[in-house]
C-alpha positions as semicolon CSV with decimal commas, in nm:
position;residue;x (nm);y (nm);z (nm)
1;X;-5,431;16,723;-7,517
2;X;-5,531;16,471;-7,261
3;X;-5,190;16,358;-7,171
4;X;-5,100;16,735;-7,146
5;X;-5,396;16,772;-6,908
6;X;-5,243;16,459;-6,710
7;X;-4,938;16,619;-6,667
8;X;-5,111;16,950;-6,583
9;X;-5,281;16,746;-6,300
10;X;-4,986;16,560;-6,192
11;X;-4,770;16,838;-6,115
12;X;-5,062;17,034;-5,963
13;X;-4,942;17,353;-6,218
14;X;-5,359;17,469;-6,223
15;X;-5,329;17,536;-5,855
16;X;-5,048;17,838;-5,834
17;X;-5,104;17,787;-5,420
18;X;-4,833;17,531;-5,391
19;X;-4,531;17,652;-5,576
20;X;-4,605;17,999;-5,473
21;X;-4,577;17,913;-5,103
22;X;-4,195;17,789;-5,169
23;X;-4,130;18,133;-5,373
24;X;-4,267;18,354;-5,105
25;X;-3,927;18,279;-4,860
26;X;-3,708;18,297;-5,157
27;X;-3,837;18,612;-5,233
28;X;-3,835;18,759;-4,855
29;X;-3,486;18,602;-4,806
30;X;-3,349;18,796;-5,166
31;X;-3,530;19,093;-5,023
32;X;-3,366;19,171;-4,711
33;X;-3,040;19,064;-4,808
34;X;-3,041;19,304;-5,134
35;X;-2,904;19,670;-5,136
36;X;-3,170;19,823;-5,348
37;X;-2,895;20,135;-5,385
38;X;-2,744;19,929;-5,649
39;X;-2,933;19,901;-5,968
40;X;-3,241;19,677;-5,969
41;X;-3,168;19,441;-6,235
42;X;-3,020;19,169;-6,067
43;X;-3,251;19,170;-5,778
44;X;-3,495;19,132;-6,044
45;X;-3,327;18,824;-6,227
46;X;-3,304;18,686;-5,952
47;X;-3,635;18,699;-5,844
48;X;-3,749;18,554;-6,189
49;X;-3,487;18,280;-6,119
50;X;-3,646;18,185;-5,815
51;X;-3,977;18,181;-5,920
52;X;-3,927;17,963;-6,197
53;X;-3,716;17,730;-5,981
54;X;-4,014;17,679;-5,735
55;X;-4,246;17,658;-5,980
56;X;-3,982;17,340;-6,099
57;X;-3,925;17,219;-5,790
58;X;-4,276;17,226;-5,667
59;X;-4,384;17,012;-5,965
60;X;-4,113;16,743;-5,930
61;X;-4,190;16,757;-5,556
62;X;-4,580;16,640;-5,619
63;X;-4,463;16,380;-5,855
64;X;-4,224;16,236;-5,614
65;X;-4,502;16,268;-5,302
66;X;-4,804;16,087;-5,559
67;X;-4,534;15,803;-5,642
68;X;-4,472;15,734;-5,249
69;X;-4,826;15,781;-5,147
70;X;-4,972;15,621;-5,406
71;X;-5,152;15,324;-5,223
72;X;-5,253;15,593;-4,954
73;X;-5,431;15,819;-5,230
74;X;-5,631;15,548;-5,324
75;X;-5,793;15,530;-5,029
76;X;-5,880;15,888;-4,984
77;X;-6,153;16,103;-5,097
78;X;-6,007;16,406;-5,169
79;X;-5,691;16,205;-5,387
80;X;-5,849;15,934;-5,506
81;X;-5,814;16,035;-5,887
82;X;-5,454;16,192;-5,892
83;X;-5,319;16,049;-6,177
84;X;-5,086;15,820;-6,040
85;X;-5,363;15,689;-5,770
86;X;-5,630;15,633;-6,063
87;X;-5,386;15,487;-6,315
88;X;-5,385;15,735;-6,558
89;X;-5,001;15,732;-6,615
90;X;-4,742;15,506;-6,513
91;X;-4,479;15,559;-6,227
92;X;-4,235;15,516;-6,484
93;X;-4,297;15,790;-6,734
94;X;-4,424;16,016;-6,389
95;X;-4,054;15,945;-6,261
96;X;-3,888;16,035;-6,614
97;X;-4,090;16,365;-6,587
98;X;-3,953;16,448;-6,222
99;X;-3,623;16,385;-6,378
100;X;-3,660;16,625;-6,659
101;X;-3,844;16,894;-6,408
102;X;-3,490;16,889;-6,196
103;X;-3,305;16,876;-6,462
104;X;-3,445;17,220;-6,530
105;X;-3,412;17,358;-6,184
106;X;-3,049;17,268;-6,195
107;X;-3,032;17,446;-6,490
108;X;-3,212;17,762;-6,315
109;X;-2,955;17,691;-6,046
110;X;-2,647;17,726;-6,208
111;X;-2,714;18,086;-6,260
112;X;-2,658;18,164;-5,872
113;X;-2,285;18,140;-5,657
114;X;-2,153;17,884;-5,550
115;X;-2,274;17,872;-5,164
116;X;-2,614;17,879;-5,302
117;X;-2,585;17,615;-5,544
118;X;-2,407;17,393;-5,265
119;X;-2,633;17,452;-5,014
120;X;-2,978;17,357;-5,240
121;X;-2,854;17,046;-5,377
122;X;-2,782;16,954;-4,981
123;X;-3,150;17,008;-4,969
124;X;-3,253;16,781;-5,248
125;X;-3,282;16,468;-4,987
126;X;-3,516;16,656;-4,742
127;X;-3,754;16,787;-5,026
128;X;-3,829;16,405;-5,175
129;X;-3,836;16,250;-4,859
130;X;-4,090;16,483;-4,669
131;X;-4,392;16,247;-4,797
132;X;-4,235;15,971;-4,599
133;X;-4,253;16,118;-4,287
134;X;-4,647;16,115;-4,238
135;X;-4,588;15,736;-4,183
136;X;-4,363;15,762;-3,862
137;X;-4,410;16,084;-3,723
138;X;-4,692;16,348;-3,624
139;X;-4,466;16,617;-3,752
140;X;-4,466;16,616;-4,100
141;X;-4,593;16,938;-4,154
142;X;-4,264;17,069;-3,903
143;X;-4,078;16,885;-4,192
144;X;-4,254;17,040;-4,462
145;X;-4,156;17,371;-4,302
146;X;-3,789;17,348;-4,252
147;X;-3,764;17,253;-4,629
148;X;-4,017;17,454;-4,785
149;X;-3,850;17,789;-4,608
150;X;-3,518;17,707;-4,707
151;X;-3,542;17,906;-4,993
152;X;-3,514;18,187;-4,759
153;X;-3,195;18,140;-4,694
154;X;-3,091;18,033;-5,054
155;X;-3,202;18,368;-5,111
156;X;-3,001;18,543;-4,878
157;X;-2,661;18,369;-4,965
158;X;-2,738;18,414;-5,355
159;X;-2,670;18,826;-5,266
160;X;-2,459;18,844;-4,967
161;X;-2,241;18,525;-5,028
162;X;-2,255;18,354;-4,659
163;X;-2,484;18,251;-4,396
164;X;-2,597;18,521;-4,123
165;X;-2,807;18,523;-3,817
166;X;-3,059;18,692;-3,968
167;X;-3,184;18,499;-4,232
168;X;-3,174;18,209;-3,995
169;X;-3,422;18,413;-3,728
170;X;-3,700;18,524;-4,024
171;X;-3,614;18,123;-4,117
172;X;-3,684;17,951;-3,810
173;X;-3,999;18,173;-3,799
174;X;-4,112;18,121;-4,150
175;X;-4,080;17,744;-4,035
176;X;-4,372;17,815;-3,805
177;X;-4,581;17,985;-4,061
178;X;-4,571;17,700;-4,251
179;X;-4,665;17,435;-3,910
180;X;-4,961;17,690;-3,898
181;X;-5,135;17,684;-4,267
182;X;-5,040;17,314;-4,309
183;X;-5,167;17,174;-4,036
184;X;-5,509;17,378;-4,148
185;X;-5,494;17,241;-4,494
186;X;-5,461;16,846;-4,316
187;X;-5,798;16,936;-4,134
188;X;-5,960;16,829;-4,486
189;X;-5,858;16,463;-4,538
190;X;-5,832;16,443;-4,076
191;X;-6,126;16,167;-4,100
192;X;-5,978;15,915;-4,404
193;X;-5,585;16,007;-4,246
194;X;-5,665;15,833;-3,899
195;X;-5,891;15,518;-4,106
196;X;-5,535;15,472;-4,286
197;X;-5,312;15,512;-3,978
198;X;-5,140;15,856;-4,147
199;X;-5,004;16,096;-3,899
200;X;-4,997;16,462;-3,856
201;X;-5,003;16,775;-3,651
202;X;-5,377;16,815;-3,713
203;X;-5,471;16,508;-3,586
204;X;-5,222;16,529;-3,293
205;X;-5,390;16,885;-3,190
206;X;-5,717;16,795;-3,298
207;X;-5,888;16,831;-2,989
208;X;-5,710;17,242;-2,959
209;X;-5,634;17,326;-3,289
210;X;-5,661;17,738;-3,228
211;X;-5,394;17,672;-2,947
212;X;-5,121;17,523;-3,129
213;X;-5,215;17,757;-3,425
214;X;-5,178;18,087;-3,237
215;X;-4,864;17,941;-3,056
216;X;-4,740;17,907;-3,452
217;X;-4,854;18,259;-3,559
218;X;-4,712;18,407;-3,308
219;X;-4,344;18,269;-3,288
220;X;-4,323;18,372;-3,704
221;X;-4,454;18,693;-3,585
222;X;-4,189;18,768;-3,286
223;X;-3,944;18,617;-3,542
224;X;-4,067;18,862;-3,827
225;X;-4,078;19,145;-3,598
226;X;-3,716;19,048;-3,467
227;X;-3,560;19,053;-3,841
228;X;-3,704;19,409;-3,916
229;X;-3,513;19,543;-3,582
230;X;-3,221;19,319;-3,674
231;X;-3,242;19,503;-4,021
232;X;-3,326;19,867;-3,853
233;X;-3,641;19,907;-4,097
234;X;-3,864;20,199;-4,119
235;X;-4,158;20,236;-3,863
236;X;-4,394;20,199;-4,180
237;X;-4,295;19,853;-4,142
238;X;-4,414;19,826;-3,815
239;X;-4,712;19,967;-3,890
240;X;-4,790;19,757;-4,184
241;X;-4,692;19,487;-3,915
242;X;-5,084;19,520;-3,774
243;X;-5,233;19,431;-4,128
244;X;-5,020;19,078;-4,138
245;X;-5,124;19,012;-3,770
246;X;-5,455;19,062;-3,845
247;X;-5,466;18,849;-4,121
248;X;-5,318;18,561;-3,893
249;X;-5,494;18,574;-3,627
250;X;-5,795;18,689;-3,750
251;X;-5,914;18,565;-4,018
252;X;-5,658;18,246;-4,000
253;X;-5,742;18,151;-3,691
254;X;-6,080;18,310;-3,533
255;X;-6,236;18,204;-3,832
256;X;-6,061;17,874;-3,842
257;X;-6,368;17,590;-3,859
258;X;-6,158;17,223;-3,840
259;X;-6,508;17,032;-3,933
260;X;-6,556;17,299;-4,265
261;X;-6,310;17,127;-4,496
262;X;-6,426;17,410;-4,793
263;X;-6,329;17,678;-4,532
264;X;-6,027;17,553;-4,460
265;X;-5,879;17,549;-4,809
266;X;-6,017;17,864;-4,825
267;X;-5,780;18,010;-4,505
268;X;-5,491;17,786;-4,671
269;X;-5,511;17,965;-4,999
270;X;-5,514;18,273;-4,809
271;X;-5,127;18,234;-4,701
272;X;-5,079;18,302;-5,072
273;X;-5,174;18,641;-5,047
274;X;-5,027;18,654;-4,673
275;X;-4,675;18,578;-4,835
276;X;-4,725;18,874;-5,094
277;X;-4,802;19,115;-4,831
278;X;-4,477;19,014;-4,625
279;X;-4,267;19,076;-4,932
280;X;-4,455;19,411;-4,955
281;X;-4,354;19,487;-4,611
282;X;-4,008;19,402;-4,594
283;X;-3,972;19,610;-4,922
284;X;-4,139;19,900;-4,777
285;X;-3,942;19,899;-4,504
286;X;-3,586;19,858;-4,676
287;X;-3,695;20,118;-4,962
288;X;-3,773;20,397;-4,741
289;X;-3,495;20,428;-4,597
290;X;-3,281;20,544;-4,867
């Protein structure tokens, strides 16, 4: 039981957050590229094939970032006893267990076409070496967002079959969202990150975070907005539109306190439910017009 509660730690499965920020784009992407005329059963599968792949992925993606930061967790507060950081389990057996985890992702993989299988094992690269980046860059977090949103596209291709300007729009804005709630979530280790010389986008805008926040908010929103015209949607969509704008810049960014570290995990969670009421949307607005 202990070493299952080691692994339970390692790949972070207690805290649903994580892996259900990289199924929320797979999701939106599957959503507006499906023809919910047709029977619901794939679109379903599907969606239980993506889910379990983030979940997966997500796990073997914390392994991977506790191996490389290792030395780094040691030396701060919040990451101090990760199991790899404290010594709990070796980098050895973690690495065997990030093997296994993609093993199982490739297996969920398999079930999709071809372009989609193609284009996520290009991706493989950019999801294991995003913990690098922190070292030589202020932009992680702009990293983290082009590879944690590319299920949105993966999603798109596994229905239609090719790549369309449309999915890349909601994409590039979804890349945003992500710069937005990350660089909130950094605001909680800010202080031990500039001790150990680790960048970010929170420490760069440290000085105006609610700036470069609404500047974030408000490209995904012109970019959300853009893919429901692109996809001539209902005007319940639009409406439901106010609710998600709200929630942004409202409660995610009025209410934003950078020196509250509890407060912001609390906003970060948040994006959870943000990414559920998205999918609602975009469903809405597809379903109603049948």
């Amino acid at each position: 039981m202990s070493h299952i509660n080691i692994f339970f730690e390692l790949t972070r499965l207690k805290r649903p957050t994580g892996y259900m920020l990289l199924f929320w784009p797979c999701a939106w992407g599957l959503s507006i590229a499906y023809d919910f005329q047709n029977s619901l059963d794939k679109y379903l599968f599907y969606l239980v094939l993506f889910f379990f792949g983030s979940v997966l992925m997500r796990s073997a993606g914390c392994i991977v970032n506790d191996i490389i930061d290792k030395d780094f967790d040691k030396k701060v507060a919040r990451t101090k006893n990760r199991p790899i950081a404290s010594g709990k389990i070796s980098v050895r057996l973690s690495l065997l267990y990030s093997g296994i985890l993609c093993l199982l992702a490739f297996f969920v993989l398999i079930n999709f076409n071809n372009l989609t299988i193609l284009l996520a094992i290009i991706s493989m690269p950019f999801a294991f070496t995003y913990p690098l980046m922190k070292r030589y860059t202020y932009w992680p977090q702009l990293f983290l967002g082009v590879t944690f949103n590319y299920g949105l596209i993966l999603g798109w291709t596994s229905i239609v079959g090719d790549i369309s300007y449309i999915p890349i729009i909601f994409y590039l804005g979804a890349i945003f969202w992500t710069l937005g709630y990350d660089t909130i979530y950094g605001f909680q280790d800010i202080e031990d990150d500039e001790i150990i010389g680790v960048k970010s986008t929170s420490i760069k805008f440290k000085e105006n975070p609610k700036i470069f926040l609404t500047l974030c908010y408000l490209i995904f929103s012109i970019s959300f907005i853009t893919t429901g015209i692109l996809l001539e949607l209902n005007v319940l969509f639009y409406i439901l539109m106010a609710i998600i704008l709200f929630h942004l810049f409202y409660f995610q960014i009025s209410k934003f306190d950078s020196k509250n570290s509890i407060k912001c995990l609390k906003i970060f969670k948040s994006n959870n439910f943000f990414g559920f009421l998205v999918l609602i949307n975009v469903l809405i607005g597809k379903l109603l017009i049948i």
